[in-house]
N, C-alpha and C positions, 0 to 999 in steps of 0.2 A: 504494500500500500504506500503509495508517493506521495497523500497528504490529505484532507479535508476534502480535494474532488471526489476523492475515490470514494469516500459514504452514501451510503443512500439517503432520500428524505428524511425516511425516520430516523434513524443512526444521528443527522446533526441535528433535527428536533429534540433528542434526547441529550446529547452534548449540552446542549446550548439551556436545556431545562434544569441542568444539574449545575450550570455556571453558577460563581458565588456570585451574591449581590452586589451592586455598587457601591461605592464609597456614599456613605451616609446613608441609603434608601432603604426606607423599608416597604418593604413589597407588600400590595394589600392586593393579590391577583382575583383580580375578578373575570368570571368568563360572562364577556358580553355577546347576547345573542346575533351571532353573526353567522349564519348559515353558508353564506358566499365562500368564509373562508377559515374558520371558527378559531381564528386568532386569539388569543389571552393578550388584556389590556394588560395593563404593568399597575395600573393603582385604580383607586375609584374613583376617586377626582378626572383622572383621563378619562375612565369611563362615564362617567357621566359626561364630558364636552366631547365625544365620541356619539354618542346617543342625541346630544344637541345638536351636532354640526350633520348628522343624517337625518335627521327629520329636519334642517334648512333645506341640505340636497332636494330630499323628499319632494318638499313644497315651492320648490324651483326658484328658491331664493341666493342656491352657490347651484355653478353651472357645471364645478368642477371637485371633487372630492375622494382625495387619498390617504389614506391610512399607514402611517408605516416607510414612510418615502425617503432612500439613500442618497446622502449628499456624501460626494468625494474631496477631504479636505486634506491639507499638508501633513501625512505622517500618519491619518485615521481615518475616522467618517463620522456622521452626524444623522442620527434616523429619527425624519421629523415623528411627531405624533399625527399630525394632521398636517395636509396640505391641501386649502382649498380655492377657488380661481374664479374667476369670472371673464370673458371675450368682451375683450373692449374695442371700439373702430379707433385707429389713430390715422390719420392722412385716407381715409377709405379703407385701409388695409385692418383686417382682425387681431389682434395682439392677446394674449393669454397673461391677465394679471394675477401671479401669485400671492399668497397670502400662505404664513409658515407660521404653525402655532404647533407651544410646547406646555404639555401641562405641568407644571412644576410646585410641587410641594417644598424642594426645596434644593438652591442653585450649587451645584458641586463644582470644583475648580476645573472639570473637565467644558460640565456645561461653557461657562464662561468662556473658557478657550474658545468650544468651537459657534459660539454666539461671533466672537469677535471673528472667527475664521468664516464663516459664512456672511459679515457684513463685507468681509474686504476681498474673497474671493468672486459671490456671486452678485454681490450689492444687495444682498438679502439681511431684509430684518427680524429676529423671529420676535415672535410674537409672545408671554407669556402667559397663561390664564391658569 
């Protein structure tokens, strides 16, 4: 086995289920009913603006919503909680406005990193609720 490609789904679902916590978090894992893809939120706080930010979609008030979304930063990555959008006309043309929200109980030195790393790489501000 040559590394982490070599496993199958399950095999790094259960890796990754066994990984210790973050620095400082404590995990309040709730499974929010999600049949599409039956994901485990990481706290209830997210899952509760997880359950808000679906029923906007729902009501066709965000035209664009993602769950779970990888940003590639210097040295790591940054996996939004929510990523949600809307198509805006600029000059005639459609533009896709994003919108990067992170539920945050509470901000660990990583966070902060890649808050800063994502203002200066992608011109993204995340949001936090």
């Amino acid at each position: 086995m040559s590394g982490w490609r070599d496993l199958s789904e399950s095999q790094l679902r259960n890796l990754t289920d066994k990984a210790a916590p973050k620095e400082g978090r404590v995990k309040g894992a709730v499974k929010v009913d999600d049949p599409a893809t039956g994901k485990k939120i990481h706290s209830k706080k997210e899952a509760k603006y997880v359950t808000y930010m679906r029923q906007r979609f729902h009501d066709e008030e965000i035209e664009v919503l993602a769950l779970q979304v990888w940003f590639r930063l210097e040295g790591s990555k940054y996996i939004a909680d929510v990523v949600s959008g809307q198509v805006v006309m600029i000059d005639g043309e459609p533009h896709l406005k994003l919108q990067v929200d992170d539920a945050k109980g509470f901000r660990t030195e990583m966070f902060k990193r890649s808050k800063a790393q994502m203002r200066e790489r992608y011109g993204i501000e995340i949001n936090e609720v």
